[in-house]
C-alpha atoms as one frame of an Amber mdcrd trajectory, in Angstrom:
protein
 -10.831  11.036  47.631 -10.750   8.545  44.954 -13.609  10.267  43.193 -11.608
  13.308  43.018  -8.553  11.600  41.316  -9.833  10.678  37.911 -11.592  13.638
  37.663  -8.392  16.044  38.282  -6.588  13.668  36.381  -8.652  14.207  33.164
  -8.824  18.013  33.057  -4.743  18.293  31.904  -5.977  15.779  29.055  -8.922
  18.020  28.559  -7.063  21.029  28.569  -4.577  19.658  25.919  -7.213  18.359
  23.426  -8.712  21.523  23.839  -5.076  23.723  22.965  -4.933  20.329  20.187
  -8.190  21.479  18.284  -7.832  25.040  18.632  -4.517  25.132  16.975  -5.509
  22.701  14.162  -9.010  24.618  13.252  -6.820  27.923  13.463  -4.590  26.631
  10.074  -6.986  27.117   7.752  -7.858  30.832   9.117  -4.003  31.986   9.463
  -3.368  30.799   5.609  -6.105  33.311   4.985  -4.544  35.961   6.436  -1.486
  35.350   5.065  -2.603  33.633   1.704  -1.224  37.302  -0.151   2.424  36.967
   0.838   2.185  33.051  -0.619   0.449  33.699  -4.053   2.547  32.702  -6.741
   1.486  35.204  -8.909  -0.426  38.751  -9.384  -3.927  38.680  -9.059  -5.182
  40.609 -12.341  -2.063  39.310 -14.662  -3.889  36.659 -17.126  -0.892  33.734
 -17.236  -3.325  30.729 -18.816  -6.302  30.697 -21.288  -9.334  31.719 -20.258
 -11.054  28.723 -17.977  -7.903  26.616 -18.384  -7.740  22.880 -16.692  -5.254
  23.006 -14.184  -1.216  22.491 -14.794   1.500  24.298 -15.552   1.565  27.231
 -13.452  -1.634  27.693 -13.011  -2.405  24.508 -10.420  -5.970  25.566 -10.246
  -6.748  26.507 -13.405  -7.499  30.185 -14.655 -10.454  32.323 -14.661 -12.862
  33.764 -17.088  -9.763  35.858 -18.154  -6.822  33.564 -17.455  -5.486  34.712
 -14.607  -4.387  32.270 -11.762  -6.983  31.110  -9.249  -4.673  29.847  -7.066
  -3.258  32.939  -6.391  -6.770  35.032  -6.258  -8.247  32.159  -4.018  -4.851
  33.129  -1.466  -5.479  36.789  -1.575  -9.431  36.642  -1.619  -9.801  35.872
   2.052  -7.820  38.459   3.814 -10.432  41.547   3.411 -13.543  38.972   4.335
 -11.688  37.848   7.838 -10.666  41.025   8.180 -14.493  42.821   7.893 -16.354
  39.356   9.460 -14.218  40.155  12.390 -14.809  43.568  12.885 -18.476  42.830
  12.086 -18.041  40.339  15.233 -16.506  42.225  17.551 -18.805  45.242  17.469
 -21.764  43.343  17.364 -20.158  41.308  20.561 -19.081  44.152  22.104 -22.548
  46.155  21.824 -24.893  43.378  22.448 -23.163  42.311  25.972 -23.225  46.015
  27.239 -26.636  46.571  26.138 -28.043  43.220  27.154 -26.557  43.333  30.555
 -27.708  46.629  31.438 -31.064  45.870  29.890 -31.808  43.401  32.195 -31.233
  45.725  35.170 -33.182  48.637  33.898 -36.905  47.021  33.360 -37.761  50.014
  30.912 -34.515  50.038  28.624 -35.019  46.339  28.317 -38.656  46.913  27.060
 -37.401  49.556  24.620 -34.641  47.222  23.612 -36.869  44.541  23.545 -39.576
  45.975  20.800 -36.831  47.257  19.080 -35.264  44.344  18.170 -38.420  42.669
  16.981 -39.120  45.044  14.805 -34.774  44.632  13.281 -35.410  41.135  13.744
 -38.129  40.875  10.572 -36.044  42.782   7.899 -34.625  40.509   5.588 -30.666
  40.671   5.564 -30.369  41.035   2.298 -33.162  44.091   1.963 -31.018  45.452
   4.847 -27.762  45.030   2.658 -29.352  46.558  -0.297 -31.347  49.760   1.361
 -27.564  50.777   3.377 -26.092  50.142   0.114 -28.935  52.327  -1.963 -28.389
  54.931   0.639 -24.770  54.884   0.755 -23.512  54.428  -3.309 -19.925  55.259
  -2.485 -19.717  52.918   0.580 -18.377  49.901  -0.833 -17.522  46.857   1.568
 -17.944  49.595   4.384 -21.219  50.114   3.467 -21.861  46.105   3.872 -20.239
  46.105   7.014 -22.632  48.716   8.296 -25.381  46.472   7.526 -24.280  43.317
   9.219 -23.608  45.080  12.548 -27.143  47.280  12.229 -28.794  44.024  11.495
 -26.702  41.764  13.601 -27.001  43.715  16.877 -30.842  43.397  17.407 -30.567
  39.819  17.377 -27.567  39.189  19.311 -28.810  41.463  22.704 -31.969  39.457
  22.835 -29.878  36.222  23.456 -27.227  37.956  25.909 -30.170  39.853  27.320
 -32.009  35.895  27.986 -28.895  34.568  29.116 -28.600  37.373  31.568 -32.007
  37.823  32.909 -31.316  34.851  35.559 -28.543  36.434  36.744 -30.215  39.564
  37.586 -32.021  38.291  40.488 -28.788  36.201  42.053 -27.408  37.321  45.837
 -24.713  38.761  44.244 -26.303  41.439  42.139 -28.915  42.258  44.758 -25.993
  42.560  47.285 -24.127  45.167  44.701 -27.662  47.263  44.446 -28.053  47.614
  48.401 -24.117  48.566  48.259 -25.273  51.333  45.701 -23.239  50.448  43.289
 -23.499  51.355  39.172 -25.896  49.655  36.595 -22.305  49.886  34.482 -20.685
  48.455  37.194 -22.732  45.478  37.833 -23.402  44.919  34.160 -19.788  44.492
  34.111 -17.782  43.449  36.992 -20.767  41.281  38.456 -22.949  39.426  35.602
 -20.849  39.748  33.034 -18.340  37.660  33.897 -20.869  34.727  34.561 -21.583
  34.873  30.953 -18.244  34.197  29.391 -19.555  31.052  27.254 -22.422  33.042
  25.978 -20.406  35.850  24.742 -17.604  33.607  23.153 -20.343  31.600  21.458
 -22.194  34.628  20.397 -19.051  35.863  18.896 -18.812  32.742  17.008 -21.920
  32.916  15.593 -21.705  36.420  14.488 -18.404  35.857  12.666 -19.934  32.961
  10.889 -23.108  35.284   9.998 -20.888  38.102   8.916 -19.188  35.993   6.549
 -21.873  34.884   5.090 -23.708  38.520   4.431 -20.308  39.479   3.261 -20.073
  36.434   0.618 -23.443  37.137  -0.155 -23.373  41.142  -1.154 -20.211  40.108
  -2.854 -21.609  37.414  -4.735 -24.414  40.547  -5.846 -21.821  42.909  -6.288
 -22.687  44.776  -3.141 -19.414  45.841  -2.320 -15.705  44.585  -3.999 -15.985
  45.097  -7.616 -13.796  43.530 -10.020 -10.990  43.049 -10.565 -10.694  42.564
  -7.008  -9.645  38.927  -5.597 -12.641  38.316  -3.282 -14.183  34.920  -2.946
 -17.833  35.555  -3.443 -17.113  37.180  -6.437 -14.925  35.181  -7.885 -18.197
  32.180  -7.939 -19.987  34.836  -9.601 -17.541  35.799 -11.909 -16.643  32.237
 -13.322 -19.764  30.684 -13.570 -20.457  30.399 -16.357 -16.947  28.799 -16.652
 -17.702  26.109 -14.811 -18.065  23.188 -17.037 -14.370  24.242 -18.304 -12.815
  24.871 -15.046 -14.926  23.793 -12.173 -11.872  24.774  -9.337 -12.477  28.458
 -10.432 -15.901  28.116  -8.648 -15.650  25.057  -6.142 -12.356  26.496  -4.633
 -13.824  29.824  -3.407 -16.936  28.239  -2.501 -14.863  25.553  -0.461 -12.954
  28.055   1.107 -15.946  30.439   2.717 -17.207  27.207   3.966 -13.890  25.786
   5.734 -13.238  29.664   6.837 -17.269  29.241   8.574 -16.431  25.805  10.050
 -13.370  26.738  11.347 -14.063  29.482  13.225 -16.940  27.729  14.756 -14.412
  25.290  16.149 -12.261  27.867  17.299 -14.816  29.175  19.592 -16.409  26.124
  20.390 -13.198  25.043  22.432 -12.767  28.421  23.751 -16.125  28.556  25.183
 -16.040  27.516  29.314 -17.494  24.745  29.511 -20.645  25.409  31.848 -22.626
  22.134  31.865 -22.217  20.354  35.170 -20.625  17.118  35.655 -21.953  13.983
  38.116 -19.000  13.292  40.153 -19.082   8.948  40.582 -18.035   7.918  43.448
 -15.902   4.273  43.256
């Protein structure tokens, strides 16, 4: 009994660091979103010198052709979150379905399997470029493409892993002599047991997506100027960056916080599964 008291005492404490963080790592990503509505000024009107120190109304600086970077760093985020998250919720989305029901179905998990060891050794960026090559008119949608093909493969080998234990528990064995569905036990009986896997994996695919994102920007694989993105706005002012150094470190900063804090976010989200030695007094 007096074991039991610390230990319900400290989950309401738990639970309200956990509500604590989330809300405080979620700042950074809402100003993203709603960084447009906040920017002082247009995007692609020039109001300093090219590369100018920052002051005046330009707190940042301007770019290679005067125009504010505070205001393109606020409206260069929204289009990244926007495609990283539908990049992570269809990879998320495909890769629990197909990893649950992979483990139940010895021969679509061998398939799957080879499969994604074969997606598994193509190079992101090759990936980025060949969609791209074969898709000219595609733009950001054509990147987007690429990060779920490539990000898929991946992400069902580590659902499928964390739910090949599960395949042989009473519960699921119990559902198969009932004669129930491979969809239905996929779903209703081991996916639910793998609620921190998911909500990590989603993390981690968010993060990833971001970063192939950035990174076909940053080649021009996708927004072309003069559009506000981040990734292209390092490229763009590099060569600026003696003169104005914010026109390069402020994007740069920003896909990094926007990586951290959705890692985070998910991170306190995630159930926490490890399990805890109960002292006795």
């Amino acid at each position: 009994m007096t074991a039991a008291l610390p230990l319900a005492a400290s989950r309401p404490s738990s639970r309200a660091k956990t509500i604590a963080l989330v809300l405080i790592a979620s700042l950074p990503l809402l100003l993203t979103l709603a960084g447009p509505l906040a920017a002082p000024h247009a995007i692609d009107t020039p109001v300093t010198a090219p590369f100018a120190p920052p002051g005046g109304e330009a707190p940042l600086g301007g770019d290679q052709l005067g125009r504010d970077v505070l205001s393109r760093l606020l409206s260069g985020g929204t289009l990244l979150v926007a495609g990283s998250l539908l990049v992570a919720v269809t990879v998320t989305l495909a890769a629990t379905v197909i990893g649950c029901i992979a483990v139940l179905r010895p021969a679509l998990g061998s398939a799957v399997e080879r499969s994604a060891d074969v997606a598994i050794l193509l190079p992101p960026l090759l990936g980025i470029m060949l969609i791209a090559l074969a898709w000219p008119g595609g733009g950001r949608w054509a990147v987007i493409t690429a990060a779920i093909v490539l990000g898929i493969p991946y992400a069902v080998r580590v659902v499928a892993a964390a739910a090949s234990p599960l395949a042989n528990a009473g519960y699921v064995e119990a559902a198969l002599a009932r004669g129930e569905s491979t969809i239905y036990i996929a779903l209703r009986e081991i996916l639910p047991n793998l609620r921190a896997t998911v909500v990590t994996l989603f993390g981690l695919r968010f993060v990833e997506a971001v970063y192939i994102i950035s990174m076909a920007g940053f080649l021009q694989i996708g927004p072309q100027p003069p559009a506000s993105d981040w990734s292209l706005m390092v490229r763009e002012n590099a060569a600026g960056i003696l003169l104005n150094p914010w026109a390069v470190i402020a994007p740069s900063l920003a896909i990094a916080i926007l990586a951290i804090t959705v890692n985070l976010v998910t991170h306190s989200l995630a159930p926490d599964t490890t399990a805890k030695a109960v002292t006795r007094s």
